[in-house]
Every structure is written in structure tokens, then in C-alpha cells.
C-alpha positions in Angstrom: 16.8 14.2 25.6 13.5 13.0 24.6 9.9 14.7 25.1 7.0 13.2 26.7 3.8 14.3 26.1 1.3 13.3 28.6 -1.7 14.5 31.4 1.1 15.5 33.3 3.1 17.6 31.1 0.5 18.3 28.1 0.2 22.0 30.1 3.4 22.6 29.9 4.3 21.7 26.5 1.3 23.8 25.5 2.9 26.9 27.0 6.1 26.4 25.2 4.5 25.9 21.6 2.2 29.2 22.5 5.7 30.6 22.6 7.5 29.2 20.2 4.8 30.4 17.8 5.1 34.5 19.1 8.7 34.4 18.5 8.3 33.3 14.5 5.9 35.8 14.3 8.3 38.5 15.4 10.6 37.0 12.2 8.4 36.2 8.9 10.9 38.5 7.4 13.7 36.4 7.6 11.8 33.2 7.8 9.6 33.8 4.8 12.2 34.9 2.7 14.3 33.0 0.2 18.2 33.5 -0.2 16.9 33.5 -4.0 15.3 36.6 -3.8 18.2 38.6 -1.7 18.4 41.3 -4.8 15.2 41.5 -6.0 13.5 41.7 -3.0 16.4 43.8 -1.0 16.0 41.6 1.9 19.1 43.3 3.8 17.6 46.6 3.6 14.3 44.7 5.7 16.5 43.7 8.7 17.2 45.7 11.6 19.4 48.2 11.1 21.6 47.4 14.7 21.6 44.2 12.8 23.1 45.4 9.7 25.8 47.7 11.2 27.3 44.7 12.9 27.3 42.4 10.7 27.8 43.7 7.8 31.7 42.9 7.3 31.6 39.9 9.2 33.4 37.2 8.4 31.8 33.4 7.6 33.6 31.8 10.7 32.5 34.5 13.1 28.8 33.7 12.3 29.6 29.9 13.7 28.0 31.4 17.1 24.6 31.9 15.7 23.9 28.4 15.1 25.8 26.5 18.5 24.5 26.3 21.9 27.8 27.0 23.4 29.8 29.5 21.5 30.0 32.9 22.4 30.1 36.2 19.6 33.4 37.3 19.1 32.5 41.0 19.7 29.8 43.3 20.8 26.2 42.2 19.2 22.9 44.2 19.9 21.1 42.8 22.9 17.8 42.5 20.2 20.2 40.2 18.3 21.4 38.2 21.2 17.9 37.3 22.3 16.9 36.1 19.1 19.8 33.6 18.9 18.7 32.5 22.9 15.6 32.0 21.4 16.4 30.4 18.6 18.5 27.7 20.8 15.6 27.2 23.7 12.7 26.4 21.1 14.9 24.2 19.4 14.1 20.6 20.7 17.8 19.0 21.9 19.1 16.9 19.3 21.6 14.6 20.5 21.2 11.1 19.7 19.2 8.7 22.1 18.9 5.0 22.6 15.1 4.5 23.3 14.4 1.6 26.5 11.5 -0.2 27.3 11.5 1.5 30.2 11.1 4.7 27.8 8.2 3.1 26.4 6.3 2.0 29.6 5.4 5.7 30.5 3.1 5.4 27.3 0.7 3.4 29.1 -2.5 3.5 27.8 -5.4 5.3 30.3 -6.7 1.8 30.7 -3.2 0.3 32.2 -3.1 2.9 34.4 -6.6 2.7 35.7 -6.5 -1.5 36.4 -2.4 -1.2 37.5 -1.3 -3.1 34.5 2.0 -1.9 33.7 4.5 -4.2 34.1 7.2 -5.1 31.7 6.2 -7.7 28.7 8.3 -10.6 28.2 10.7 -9.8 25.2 10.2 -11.4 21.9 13.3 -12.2 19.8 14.4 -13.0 16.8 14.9 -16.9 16.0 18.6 -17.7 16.5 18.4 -19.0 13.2 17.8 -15.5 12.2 20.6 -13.4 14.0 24.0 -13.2 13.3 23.1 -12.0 9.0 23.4 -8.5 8.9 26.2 -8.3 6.2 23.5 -10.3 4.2 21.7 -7.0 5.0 24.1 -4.1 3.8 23.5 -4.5 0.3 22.0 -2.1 -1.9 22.0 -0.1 1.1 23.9 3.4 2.5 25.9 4.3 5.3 23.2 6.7 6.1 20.4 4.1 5.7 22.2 2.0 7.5 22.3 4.0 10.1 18.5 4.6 10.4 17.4 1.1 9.9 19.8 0.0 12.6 18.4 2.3 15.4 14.9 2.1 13.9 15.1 -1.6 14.1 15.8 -1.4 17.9 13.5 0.9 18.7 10.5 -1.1 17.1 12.3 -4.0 19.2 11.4 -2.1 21.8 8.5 -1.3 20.9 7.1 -4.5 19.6 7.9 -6.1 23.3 6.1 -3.2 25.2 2.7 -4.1 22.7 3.5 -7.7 22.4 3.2 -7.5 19.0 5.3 -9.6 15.9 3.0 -7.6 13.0 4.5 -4.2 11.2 3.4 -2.3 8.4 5.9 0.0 6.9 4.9 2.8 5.1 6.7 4.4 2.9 9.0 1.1 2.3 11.1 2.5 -1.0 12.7 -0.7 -1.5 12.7 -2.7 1.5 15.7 -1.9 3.5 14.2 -1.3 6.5 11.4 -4.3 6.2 14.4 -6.6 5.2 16.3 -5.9 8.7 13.0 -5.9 10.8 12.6 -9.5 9.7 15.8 -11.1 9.8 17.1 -9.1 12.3 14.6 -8.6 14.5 12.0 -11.5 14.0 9.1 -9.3 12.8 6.5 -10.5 10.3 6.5 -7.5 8.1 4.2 -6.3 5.6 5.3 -2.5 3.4 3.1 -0.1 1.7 4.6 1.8 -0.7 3.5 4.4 -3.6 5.9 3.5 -6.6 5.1 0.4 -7.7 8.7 0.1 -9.2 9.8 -0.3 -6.0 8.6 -3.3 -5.2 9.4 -5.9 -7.7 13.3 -4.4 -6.4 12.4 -5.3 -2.5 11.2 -8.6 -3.6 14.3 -9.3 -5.3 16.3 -8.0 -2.8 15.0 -9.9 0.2 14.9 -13.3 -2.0 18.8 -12.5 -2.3 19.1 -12.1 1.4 17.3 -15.1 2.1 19.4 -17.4 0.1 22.5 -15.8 0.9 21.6 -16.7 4.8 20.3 -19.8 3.5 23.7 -20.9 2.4 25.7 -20.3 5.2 23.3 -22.4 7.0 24.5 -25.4 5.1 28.0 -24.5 5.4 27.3 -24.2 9.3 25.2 -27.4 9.0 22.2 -25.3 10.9 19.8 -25.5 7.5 17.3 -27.3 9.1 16.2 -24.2 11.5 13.0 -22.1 10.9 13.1 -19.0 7.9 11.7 -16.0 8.5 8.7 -14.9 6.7 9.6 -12.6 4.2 7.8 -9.4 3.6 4.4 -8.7 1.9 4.9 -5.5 -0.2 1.9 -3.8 -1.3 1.9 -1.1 -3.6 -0.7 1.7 -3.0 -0.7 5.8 -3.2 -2.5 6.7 0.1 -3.8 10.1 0.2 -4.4 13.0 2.8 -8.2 11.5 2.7 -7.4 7.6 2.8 -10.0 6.5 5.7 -9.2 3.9 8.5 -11.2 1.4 6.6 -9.2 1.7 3.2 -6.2 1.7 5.1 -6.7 -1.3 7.1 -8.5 -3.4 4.6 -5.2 -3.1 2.8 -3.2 -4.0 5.1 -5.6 -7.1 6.4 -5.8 -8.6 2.9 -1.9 -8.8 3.2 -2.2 -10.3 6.8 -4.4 -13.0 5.4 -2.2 -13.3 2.3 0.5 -14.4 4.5 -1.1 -16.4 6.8 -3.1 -18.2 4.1 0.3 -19.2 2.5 3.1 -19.0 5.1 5.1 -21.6 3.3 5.0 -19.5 0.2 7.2 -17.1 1.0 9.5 -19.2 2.3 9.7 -21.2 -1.0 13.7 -21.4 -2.4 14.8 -19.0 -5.2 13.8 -20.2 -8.6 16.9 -20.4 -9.1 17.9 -22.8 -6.2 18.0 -26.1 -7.8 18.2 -28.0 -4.4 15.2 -27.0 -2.7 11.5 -27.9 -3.7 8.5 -26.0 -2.6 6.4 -27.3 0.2 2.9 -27.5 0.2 0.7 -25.2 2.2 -1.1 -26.3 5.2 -3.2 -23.8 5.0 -7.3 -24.7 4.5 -10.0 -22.7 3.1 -13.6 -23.4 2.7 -14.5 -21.0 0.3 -13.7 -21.2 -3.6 -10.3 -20.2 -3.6 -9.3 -23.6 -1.6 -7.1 -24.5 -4.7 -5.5 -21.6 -5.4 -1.9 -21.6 -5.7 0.8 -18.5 -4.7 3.5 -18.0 -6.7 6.1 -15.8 -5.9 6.8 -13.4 -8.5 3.8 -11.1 -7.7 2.3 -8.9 -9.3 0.7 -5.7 -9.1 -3.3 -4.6 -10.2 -4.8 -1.5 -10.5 -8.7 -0.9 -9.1 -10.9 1.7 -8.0 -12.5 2.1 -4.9 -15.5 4.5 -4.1 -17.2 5.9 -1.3 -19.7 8.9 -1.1 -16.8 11.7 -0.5 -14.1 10.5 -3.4 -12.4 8.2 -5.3 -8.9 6.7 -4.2 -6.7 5.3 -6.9 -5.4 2.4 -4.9 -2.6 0.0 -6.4 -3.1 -3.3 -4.6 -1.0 -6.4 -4.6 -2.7 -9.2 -6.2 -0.2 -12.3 -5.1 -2.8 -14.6 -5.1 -4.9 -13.4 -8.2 -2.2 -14.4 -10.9 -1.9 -16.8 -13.7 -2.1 -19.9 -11.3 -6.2 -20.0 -12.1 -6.7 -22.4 -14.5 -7.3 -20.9 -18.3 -10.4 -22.0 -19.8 -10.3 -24.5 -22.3 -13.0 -23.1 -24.1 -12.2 -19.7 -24.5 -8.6 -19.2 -23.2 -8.9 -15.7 -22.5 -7.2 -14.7 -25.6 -9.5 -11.3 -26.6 -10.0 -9.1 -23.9 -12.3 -6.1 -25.0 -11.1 -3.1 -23.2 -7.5 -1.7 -22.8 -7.4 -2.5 -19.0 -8.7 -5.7 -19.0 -5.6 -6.6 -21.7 -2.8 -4.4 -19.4 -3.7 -7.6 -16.8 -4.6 -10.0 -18.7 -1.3 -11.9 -17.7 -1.7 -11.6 -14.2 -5.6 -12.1 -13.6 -6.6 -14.8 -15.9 -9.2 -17.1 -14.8 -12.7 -18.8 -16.2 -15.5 -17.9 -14.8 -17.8 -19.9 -16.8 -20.5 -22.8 -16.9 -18.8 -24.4 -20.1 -15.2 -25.1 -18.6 -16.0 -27.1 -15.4 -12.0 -27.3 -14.9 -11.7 -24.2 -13.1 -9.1 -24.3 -10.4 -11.9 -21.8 -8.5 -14.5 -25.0 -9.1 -17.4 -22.4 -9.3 -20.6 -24.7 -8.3 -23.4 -22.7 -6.5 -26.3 -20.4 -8.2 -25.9 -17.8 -5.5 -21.9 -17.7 -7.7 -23.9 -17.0 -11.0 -25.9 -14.9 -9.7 -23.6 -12.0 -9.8 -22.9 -12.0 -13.2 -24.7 -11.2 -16.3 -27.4 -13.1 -17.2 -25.1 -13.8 -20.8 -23.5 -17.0 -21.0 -20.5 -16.5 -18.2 -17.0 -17.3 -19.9 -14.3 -15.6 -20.1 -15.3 -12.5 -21.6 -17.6 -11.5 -18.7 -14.9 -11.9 -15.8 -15.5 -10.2 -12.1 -12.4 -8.6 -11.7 -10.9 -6.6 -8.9 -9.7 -4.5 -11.8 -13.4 -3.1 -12.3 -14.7 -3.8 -8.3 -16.6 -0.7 -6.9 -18.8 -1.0 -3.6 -22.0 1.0 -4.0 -23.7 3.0 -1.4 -25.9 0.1 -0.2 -22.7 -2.0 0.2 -23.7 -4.1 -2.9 -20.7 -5.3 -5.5 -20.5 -3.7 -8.7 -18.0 -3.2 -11.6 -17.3 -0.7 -14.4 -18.2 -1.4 -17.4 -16.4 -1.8 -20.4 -18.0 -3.0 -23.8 -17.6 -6.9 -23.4 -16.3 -7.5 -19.6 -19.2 -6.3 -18.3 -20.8 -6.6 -14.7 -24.8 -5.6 -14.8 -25.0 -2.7 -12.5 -28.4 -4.5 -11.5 -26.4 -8.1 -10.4 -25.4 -6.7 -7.1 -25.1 -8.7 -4.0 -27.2 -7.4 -1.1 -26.1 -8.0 2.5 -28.4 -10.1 3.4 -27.3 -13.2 0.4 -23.7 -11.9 -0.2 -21.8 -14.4 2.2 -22.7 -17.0 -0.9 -21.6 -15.2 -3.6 -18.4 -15.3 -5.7 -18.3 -11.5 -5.2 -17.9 -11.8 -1.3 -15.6 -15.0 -1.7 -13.4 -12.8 -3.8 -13.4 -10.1 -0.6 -13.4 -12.6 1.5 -9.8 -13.7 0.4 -8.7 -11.0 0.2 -9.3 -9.8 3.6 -12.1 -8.5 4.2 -13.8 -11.4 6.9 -15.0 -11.3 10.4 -12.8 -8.8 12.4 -12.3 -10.7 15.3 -9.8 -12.6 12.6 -8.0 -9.5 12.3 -4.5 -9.3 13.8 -3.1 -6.5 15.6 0.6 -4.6 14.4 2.9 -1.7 15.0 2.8 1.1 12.6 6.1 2.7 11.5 7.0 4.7 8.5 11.2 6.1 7.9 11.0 9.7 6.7 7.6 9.1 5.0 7.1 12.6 3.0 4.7 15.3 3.4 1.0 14.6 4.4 1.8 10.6 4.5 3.2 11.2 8.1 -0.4 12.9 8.7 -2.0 10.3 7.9 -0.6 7.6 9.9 -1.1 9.1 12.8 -5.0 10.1 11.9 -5.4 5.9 10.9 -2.9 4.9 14.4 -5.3 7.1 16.4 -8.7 5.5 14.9 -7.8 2.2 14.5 -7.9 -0.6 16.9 -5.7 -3.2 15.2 -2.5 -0.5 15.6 -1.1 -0.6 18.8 2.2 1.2 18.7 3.6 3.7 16.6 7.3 4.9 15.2 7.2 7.6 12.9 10.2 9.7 11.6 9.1 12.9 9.8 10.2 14.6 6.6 9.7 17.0 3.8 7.8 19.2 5.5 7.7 21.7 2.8 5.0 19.1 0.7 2.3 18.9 4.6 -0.9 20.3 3.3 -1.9 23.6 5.3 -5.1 24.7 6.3 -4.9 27.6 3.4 -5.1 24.5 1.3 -9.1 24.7 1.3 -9.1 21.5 -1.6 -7.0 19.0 1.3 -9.4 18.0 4.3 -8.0 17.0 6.5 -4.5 19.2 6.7 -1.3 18.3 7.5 -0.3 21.0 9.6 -1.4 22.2 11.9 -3.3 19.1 13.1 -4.1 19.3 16.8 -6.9 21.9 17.9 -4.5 23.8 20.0 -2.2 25.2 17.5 -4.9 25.5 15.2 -6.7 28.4 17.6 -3.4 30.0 18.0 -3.2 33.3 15.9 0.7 33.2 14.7 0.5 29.2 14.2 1.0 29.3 10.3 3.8 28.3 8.4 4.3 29.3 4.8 5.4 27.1 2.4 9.2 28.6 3.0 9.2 28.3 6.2 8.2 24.9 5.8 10.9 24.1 3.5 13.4 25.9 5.4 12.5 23.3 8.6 14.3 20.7 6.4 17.6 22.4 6.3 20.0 21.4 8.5 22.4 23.9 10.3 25.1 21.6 12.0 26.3 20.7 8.3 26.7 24.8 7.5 28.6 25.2 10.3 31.8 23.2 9.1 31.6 25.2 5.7 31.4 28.5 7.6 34.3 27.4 9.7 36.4 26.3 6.5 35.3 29.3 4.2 35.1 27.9 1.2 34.6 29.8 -1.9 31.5 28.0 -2.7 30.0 30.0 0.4 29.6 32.9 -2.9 27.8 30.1 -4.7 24.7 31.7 -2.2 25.3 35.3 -4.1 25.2 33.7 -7.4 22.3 32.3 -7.0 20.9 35.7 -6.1 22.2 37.6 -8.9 21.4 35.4 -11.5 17.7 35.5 -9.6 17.9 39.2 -10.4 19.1 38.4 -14.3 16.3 36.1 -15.0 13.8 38.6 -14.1 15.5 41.7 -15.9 15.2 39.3 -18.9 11.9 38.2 -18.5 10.1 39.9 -15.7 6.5 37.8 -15.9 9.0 34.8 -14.7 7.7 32.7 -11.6 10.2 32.5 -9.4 10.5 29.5 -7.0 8.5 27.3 -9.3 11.5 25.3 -10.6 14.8 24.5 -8.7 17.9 24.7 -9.9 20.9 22.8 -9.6 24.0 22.9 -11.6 26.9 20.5 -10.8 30.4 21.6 -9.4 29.2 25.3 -9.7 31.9 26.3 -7.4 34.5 26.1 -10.4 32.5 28.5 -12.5 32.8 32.2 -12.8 29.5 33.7 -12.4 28.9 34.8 -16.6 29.8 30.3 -16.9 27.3 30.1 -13.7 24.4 32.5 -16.1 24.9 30.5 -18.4 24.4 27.5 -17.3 21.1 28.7 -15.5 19.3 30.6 -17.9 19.9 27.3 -19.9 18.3 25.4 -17.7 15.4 27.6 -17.1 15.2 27.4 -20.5 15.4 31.1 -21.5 18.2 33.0 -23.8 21.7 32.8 -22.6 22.7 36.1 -24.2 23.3 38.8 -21.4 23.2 42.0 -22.4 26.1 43.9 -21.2 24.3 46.5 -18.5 22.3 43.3 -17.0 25.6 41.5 -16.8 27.1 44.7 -15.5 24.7 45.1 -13.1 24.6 41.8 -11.9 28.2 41.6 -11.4 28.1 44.9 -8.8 25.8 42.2 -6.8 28.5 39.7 -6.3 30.7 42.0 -3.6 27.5 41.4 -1.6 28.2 37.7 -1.1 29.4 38.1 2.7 25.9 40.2 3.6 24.2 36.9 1.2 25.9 34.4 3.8 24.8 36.5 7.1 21.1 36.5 5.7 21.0 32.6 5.0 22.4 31.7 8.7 20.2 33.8 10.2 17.4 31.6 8.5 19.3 28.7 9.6 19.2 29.4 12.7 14.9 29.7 12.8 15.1 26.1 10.7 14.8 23.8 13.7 12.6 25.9 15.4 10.3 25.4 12.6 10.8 22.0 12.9 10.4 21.7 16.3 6.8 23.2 16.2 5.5 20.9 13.3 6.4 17.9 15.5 4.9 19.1 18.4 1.7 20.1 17.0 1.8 15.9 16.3 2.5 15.6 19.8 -0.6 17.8 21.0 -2.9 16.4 18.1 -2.0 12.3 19.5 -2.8 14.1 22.9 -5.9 15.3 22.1 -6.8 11.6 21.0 -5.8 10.3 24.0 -2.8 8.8 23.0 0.7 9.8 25.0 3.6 9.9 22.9 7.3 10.1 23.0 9.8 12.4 21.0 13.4 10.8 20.7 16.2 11.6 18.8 17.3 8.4 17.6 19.8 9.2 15.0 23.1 11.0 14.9 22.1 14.6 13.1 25.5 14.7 11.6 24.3 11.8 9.8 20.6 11.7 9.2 19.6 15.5 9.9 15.6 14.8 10.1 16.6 12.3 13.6 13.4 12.4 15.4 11.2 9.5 15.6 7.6 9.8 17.0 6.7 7.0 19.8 3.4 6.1 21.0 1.4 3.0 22.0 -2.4 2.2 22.9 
């Protein structure tokens, strides 16, 4: 069942997160706890005592009832107990899986569809024909549970993308491609990713080059090679923050628009390692000084800083068309580069900027070009690089400086001259022209972490150029809270409404908690497993550590030891205090004491699915407080389950449109 939040339900919804919130507050015992912490902190002794006399020698399988809708106890329970399971199940958002329809989508419309009538149903785009039929090519380097998401993701951006009439989507959060990869030759979408780890996407590139010449040659077999190629994506690389601004955001993503529209044909340029195909020449014109430049495939990455008055956001930017295609000068062939970044790029950003070398490919010719640079003989020592490009207050173009590659602070470029400088050509390219040239796109991001979720929605909300929205949720544990005074703005809560309630606060465990998932833990309470003690082992060797060394911060490192459920618990020490990285001698009264601990497992187990069963709850208020804060903007949204839990756990996707 899937959750609309709009002017006609927004009151309602409100009512149920004003309650959801009253009835965690009535638990931060349980919800704030850690299974950790069981002994040290005696959390059994801090339930209620109705609680404890009935559960106390329960067995795993009877607790199966706490965590399903359906099942009934299997004796007597204390009302107080009863009604916090009912609870527990009615603010808990449903979670079985859900096909989203266009007819889904159309109750999104905008306040200005619904004032002129305009809400009928777009014509559907789909992918070329030449492009269906390939998703094998698709599975590799991909998992069953990926594959999963990516397949029901894909269709509901389909959807999506016919609702908006929109072919453009920038995924966030890309990893290496998966999901960008499917969207194009699945679905038909011109797709461009953003993505922190820049060793990501040197893999995504390589991967969808594989994909495209694997389809490729089964279009000659079927004698079909002849029929259009999809684009393939533009991956970016950049860390966006808590802070990135809609302007960083989308001048990002509108230099990788113009990238691929500039040079279309380069991305559809055969493998290297294709010996049949030859690369066709760009149609593409431009008037300004990059009108030779050439895009070669294996791009590259470049680091640069950009400033404004509040911070300073290290962005990583793909730099396709800044590589070694510029012509080297044959003067001075950029061979001594004078400060340690400047020689990191040297490879990629090469280019001669100078009055003696008349062969550059960028065929510098004007005065308004030189007048940027220093007033020293320009070669290629003294290079304008995006490595070292800062905008100043006064929107003038400026660089670090470094002891040879030097910019003069005082060689800006006002607003008034800049449209003929080299420094404006350079932003030019690289997106940053008239915005009427900008194209609109669909924002979607799979299980983007922490504030990154956040974040999309504050850049969806305040930018134009997005007009639909598909966001799936995760980590919640990493969302920047408002007791975070350093992070503005906060990732939970965002919308004014829960932010006035008094019991809207989440710690960070109950934040962490939200990304457990119960319907796994039921099968192992069912089975009974011996690992189920693996809980109480935990705990004890928690109340080891700190009899050893009692200044130790707990919950500051995690700890995981493989096939623990073979160990006895002195192997299980062991093996933990080893990894914590303290003395694995046990004196005999700790070990003694420890080892009382371990007939406690069953009350261990009883305390851990009694936090299960708040997790979804938790969960259920962090998404709706995204709900109410799109609200609050104006935006309706949509809340669908769109994955099977038993598979992908964190199943909710996020739907809204402009």
C-alpha cells in the first residue's frame, strides 16, 4: 500500500506522525539501548517488571508473535505489553511490495495542473527497439539483490519519466553503474551519475563499454547493427555534502549535459579494442575556443576548489573534455610543472596557453584571452587551470597560487567583459551558459547513505530543472541531527512539523536500529539456532572489555568475527579482545564472571526483539518527516514499497514530481 501525501491527506498524516512520536517516547529505554550493553548497563532489570515475569523463560519461537501482524501469543501477556506490540504494527508503514502506475503518479500533479485542468496522461516514451531485448548483457557484475532493485527501480523511473516527459536522469550515488547501465539500455534514458568514490567510476565506464559491445555483437549476428546506440552514461565523480547549494549541484550536473550533447557521437565511439569500427566525427559546433577540441573516451577525473562566502566544497569533477587531446606546446612541452598538483594532472590537463606556440588546438587569438593571465610571458608554466579555479565574491575568476602556475589575483574578469575571456570560455564549456540552454531531468538516487538523501530532496525542491523524483533511503544511523550544531542544514528532522514536536528526536541508536530488519529474525527465531547466543556473547565479552579496561569507549568500533557460532565463548574473547586490540589474557574471576552471563542468553534474545519490533517504526517516522518536509515545499509525494523486504529490507522509494 503506498502513502500519499497531499492537501487532502497532509492533516491526517500529521496526526499519525504526532503519534507515532508519543509512543517512542514511552520506550527510549528499549529503543536507545544496545544489545551490547545488556550486562553492563542491566538493561533487563529497566523493563517492566509484568514484562519480565512473562518472558523470562520464553522460548525463541514463541517471540515470532512480537514481530508479525497476524500471529497471536501463545499464552497470557500483560495488556501493557500487548498494546505495545499493536502499536508497534499500526505505526509501521505496510511493507508489501508494489508495482507503481502512471496512474499512481498522476495524483502528483503539480498545484499548477490542477489549477489550468492539465492532467492528462503523457504519451509514453520507450526505449529504441534496438535497445530492448539485452538485459543478460546487463547481469554482470551484478547481484540477485541488485538486480532486484534496479529492475523495479528502472520501471518506476519509466513511469516516472512518461508522467514528466522527461529522457534526462542524474543518479546519485551511482557505485558502479548498475542501475545507470539498465536505465539506458533498458529503458532509453540518457543518464548521467554522480558519485563520491572516484574509483568507482573508471569500473562503470568499463563496465557499460562491455555492455555496449556485447549488444553490439549480437546486432551483427541478427544483421540489425545498423540501428541507433544508446548514449552511454556520463559519470561524474563529486563528494556532495549536507551544505552543497542548488547552484553547485546543478552546475555539475549541466556541465555533464553539455558534455554529452556537445559530443553525442563520442560515447558512442566502438571499444578500443573493436578493430572493425572507426570513430565518427562529431556534428557538434561551437563558436567559442574549444571548437577543436576532441573527447576521448578514457576520461579522467580532476580535483578543484570551489568557494562561496559560507564554505569550501571539495568537489571532484569530471574533466572528459579537458585531457591530453590539447595540443602540447612545441616550445615548452609542459615538461616541469612547479607545484605538486599541477604534476598529479599534468597527464590529463595539458594544454599551451601561450603567445609563442600559435599551434594550440584552443587557437587562443583575442586580447580580452590574455588578459586574464599574468602579465609574464604566457606559456606553459602560467596555465588557467580548473585545478586552481575559485570564483570570488564579485563573481570575478581567480586561481590559487602556487610558485610558477600562477594566476594574478588582480587579472580577474569582471562581469561586464567576461563573455570574451578565456576564463568564461573555459565555464562556458563546461556548462555554465545561458539557462534557458539548460535541460530538464528526473532525480533518483538507490539507497544513497545518510545526509545524501537530504540533500536531494533540498536541491529537487529548489531547482527548476528537476522535475521528478525517486529516492530509496538508507543508513539512517549516518542523517545529521539537529544536536549536530556544526551540520546546517540537518538531516532529520527536516520538515517544520516534526521539528516543533517535543518527542521528535532520534538518537543515534535508534537511528541505527531503523536499519535492522525484523522479517529476517523471524526465520532464526523460528529455527533456534545456536547462533541466537551469539547475542549473549556479545554482551558478555562487552562486560570483559570494560572489567579489563574500564576508560574503554564502547560503541566506537564494531566488531565482527567470522563463523562465531562455532566458537566457545573463552575462543569468542579471544578473538575480540584481539581485535579491539587489548590483552587476550582473562583473568580467571573475569572469565568466571563472565561465563555466569551466558545462562542469560534467552532474556538477551527477548530484549533484542523487543527492539526489533520499534525498528520500522523508527523507520517509518524518518520517511515521513521527508514526506511532510516535500509538503511543506509544495511538492506532493508518493511512498511505495517497491521491492520485496525479504530481499532488499530498506524497499521504500520516495515519488514526487513538479
Amino acid at each position: 500500500m503506498s502513502l500519499l501525501c497531499d492537501e487532502n491527506s497532509v492533516l491526517l498524516l500529521r496526526q499519525y506522525v504526532k503519534k507515532l512520536t508519543e509512543f517512542l517516547s514511552l520506550y527510549t529505554g528499549i529503543i536507545d539501548a544496545y544489545v551490547s550493553d545488556f550486562f553492563t548497563k542491566d538493561h533487563w532489570n529497566g523493563m517492566p517488571l509484568s514484562w519480565k515475569d512473562c518472558l523470562t523463560d520464553t522460548e525463541p519461537p514463541e517471540l515470532v508473535w512480537l514481530l508479525t501482524q497476524d500471529s497471536l501469543p501463545s499464552k497470557v501477556y500483560p495488556l501493557s505489553l500487548l498494546a505495545f506490540k499493536q502499536c508497534t504494527q499500526t505505526f509501521s508503514l505496510p511493507r508489501s511490495q508494489q508495482e507503481v502506475k502512471v496512474q499512481d503518479l498522476l495524483q502528483l500533479s503539480s498545484a499548477r495542473e490542477k489549477k489550468s485542468g492539465n492532467d492528462h496522461i503523457p504519451s509514453s516514451h520507450k526505449a529504441s527497439e534496438s535497445n530492448q531485448g539485452y538485459t543478460e548483457y546487463l547481469r554482470k557484475h551484478v547481484k540477485p539483490k541488485k538486480l532486484h532493485e534496479i529492475n523495479h527501480l528502472g520501471k518506476t523511473l519509466r513511469a516516472l519519466g512518461d508522467v514528466c516527459d522527461c529522457q534526462n536522469i542524474v543518479d546519485v550515488g551511482a557505485g558502479q553503474g548498475h542501475l545507470s547501465r539498465y536505465l539506458t539500455f533498458q529503458h532509453g534514458f540518457k543518464v548521467t551519475t554522480v558519485e563520491a568514490e572516484g574509483c568507482h567510476a573508471p569500473k562503470a565506464q568499463k563496465y557499460d563499454r562491455d555492455a555496449q559491445r556485447q549488444i553490439r555483437k549480437v546486432k551483427e549476428q541478427r544483421g540489425s547493427e545498423n540501428q541507433s546506440e544508446a548514449d552511454l552514461p556520463n559519470h561524474v565523480t563529486c563528494y556532495i555534502t549536507a551544505d552543497t547549494t542548488e547552484g553547485e549541484f546543478l552546475d555539475i550536473v549541466q556541465r555533464s549535459f553539455d558534455r554529452t550533447n556537445c559530443s553525442t557521437s563520442s560515447n558512442r565511439d566502438s571499444d578500443p579494442r573493436d578493430s572493425k569500427s572507426t570513430p565518427p566525427q562529431s556534428k557538434s559546433k561551437k563558436s567559442n575556443a574549444f571548437s577543436n577540441l576532441e573527447q576521448r573516451d578514457d576520461r579522467t577525473t580532476c580535483q578543484f576548489n570551489c568557494l562561496d562566502s559560507r564554505k569550501k566544497a571539495r568537489l571532484m569533477c569530471d574533466t572528459s573534455c579537458l585531457e591530453t587531446t590539447f595540443s602540447k606546446c612545441s616550445v615548452n612541452p609542459c615538461d616541469k610543472w612547479p607545484c605538486s598538483d599541477c604534476d598529479k594532472y599534468k597527464q590529463n590537463l595539458c594544454s599551451s596557453f601561450c603567445q609563442k606556440c600559435q599551434s594550440s588546438s584552443l587557437n587562443i587569438s583575442t586580447a580580452q584571452d590574455h588578459h586574464i593571465l599574468n602579465e609574464n610571458e604566457m606559456c606553459c608554466e602560467n596555465l588557467t587551470l580548473a585545478l586552481h579555479t575559485e570564483k570570488a565574491e564579485n563573481g570575478a575568476i581567480r586561481t590559487n597560487k602556487c610558485e610558477k602556475c600562477i594566476v594574478s589575483d588582480n587579472a580577474s574578469v569582471t562581469n561586464e567583459g567576461k563573455e570574451g575571456s578565456l576564463g568564461y570560455q573555459v565555464l562556458s564549456f563546461l556548462g555554465g551558459g545561458d539557462i534557458s540552454t539548460r535541460q530538464h531531468f528526473l532525480l533518483t538516487g538507490l539507497h544513497a547513505c545518510g545526509d545524501l538523501t537530504p540533500t536531494m530532496l533540498r536541491v529537487f525542491t529548489s531547482c527548476p530543472d528537476i522535475q521528478g523524483l525517486a529516492s530509496v533511503g538508507c543508513c539512517y544511523m549516518k542523517l545529521s541531527t539537529a544536536k549536530n550544531l556544526e551540520t546546517e542544514p540537518v538531516g532529520y528532522p527536516m520538515s517544520e512539523f516534526v521539528q516543533q514536536l517535543p518527542h521528535s528526536a532520534l538518537s543515534y541508536e535508534a537511528r541505527e536500529m531503523a536499519c535492522h530488519f525484523a522479517d529476517s529474525y523471524i526465520q532464526r527465531l523460528k529455527d533456534n539456532p545456536p547462533a541466537l547466543k551469539l547475542h549473549c556473547y556479545r554482551a558478555a565479552l562487552q562486560w570483559v572489555v570494560l572489567q579489563l579496561q574500564p576508560d574503554f569507549v564502547t560503541g566506537a568500533q564494531k566488531l565482527s568475527i567470522r563463523k562465531a557460532e562455532n566458537l566457545s565463548f573463552i575462543q569468542y574473547a579471544i578473538q575480540g579482545l584481539k581485535r579491539l586490540g587489548l590483552s587476550i589474557e582473562i583473568p580467571g574471576d573475569i572469565l568466571e564472571g563472565a561465563s555466569c552471563f551466558l545462562e542469560q542468553w534467552r532474556q538477551v534474545v527477548i530484549f533484542y526483539s523487543l527492539r526489533l519490533s520499534v525498528s520500522p517504526v523508527v523507520e517509518s517516522l524518518i520517511l515521513l518527516d521527508r514526506q511532510l518536509y516535500l509538503y511543506e515545499q509544495g511538492v506532493s509525494s508518493h511512498l511505495v514499497p517497491i521491492f520485496d523486504p525479504m530481499t532488499s529490507p530498506r524497499n521504500f522509494v520516495l515519488l514526487a514530481r513538479k
